[in-house]
C-alpha positions in Angstrom: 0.0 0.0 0.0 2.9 2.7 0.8 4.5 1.7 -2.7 1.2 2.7 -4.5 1.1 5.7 -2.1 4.8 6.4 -3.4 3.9 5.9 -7.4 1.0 8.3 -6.9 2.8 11.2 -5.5 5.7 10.3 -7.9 3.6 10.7 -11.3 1.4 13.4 -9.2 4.8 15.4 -9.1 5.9 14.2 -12.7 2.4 15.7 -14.1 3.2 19.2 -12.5 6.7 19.3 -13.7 4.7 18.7 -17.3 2.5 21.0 -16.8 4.7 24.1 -15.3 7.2 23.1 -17.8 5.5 22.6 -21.4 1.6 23.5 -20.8 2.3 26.7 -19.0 5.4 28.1 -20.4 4.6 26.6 -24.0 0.8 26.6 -24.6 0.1 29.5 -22.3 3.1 31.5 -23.0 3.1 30.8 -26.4 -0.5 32.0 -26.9 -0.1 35.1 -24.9 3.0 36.1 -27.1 1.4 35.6 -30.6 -1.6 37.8 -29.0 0.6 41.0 -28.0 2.6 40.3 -31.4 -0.7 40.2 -33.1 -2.0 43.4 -31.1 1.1 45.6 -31.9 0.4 44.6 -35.7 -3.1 45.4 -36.0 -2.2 48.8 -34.2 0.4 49.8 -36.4 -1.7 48.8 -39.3 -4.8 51.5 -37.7 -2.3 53.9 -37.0 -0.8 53.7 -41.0 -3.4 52.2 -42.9 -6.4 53.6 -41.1 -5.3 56.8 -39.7 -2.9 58.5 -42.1 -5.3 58.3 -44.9 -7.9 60.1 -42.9 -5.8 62.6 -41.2 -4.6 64.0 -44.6 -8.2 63.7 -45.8 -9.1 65.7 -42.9 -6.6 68.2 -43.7 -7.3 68.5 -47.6 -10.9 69.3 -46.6 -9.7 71.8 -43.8 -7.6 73.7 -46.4 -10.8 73.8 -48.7 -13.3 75.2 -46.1 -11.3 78.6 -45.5 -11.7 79.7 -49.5 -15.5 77.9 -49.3 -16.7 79.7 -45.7 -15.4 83.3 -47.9 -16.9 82.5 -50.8 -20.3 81.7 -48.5 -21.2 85.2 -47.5 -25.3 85.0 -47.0 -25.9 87.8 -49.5 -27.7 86.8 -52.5 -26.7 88.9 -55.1 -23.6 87.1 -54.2 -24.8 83.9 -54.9 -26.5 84.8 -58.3 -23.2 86.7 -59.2 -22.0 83.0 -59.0 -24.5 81.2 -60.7 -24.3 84.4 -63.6 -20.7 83.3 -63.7 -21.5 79.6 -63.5 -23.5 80.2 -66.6 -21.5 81.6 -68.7 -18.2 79.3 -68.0 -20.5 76.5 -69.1 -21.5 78.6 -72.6 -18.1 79.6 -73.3 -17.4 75.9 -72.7 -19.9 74.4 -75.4 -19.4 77.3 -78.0 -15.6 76.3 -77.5 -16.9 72.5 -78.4 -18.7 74.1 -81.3 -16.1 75.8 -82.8 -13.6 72.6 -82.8 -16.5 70.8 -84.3 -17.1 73.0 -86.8 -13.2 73.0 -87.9 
């Protein structure tokens, strides 16, 4: 009875070593490394792929509003000046078609 007592608390300590030594350190370990290696990837990626992109986006449309909020002054004879001038672009644009056309 005291050598099966013996075996058990000899494979009950082999069975700890095994798992301290390859399911902790290797399964465990290994898992939570791939995880911070994925985490630091998929942040740099937002940070270049994702955030870049939109911050010079952000900036483009910045630089348009100034000239846009100037342009926008409320007064309608302002507007229609606009659309007068709007007008005749696109006439000037079609007799220009026209005229190659017609050459």
């Amino acid at each position: 009875m005291v050598k099966l007592l013996e075996l058990a608390a000899w494979c009950g300590r082999k069975f700890e070593s095994f798992d301290t030594k390859v399911i902790d350190r290797a399964a465990i370990g290994g898992t939570g490394a791939a995880t911070r290696s994925i985490s630091k990837f998929t942040s740099q990626v937002d940070a270049w792929g994702i955030g870049v992109p939109f911050r010079v986006l952000a900036g483009i449309v910045e630089a348009i509003s100034l000239p846009v909020r100037r342009i926008e002054t409320g007064f309608l004879q302002d507007y229609l000046l606009f659309a007068a001038l709007g007008l005749v672009a696109i006439l000037g644009y079609f007799l220009h078609l026209a005229h190659r056309v017609a050459h």
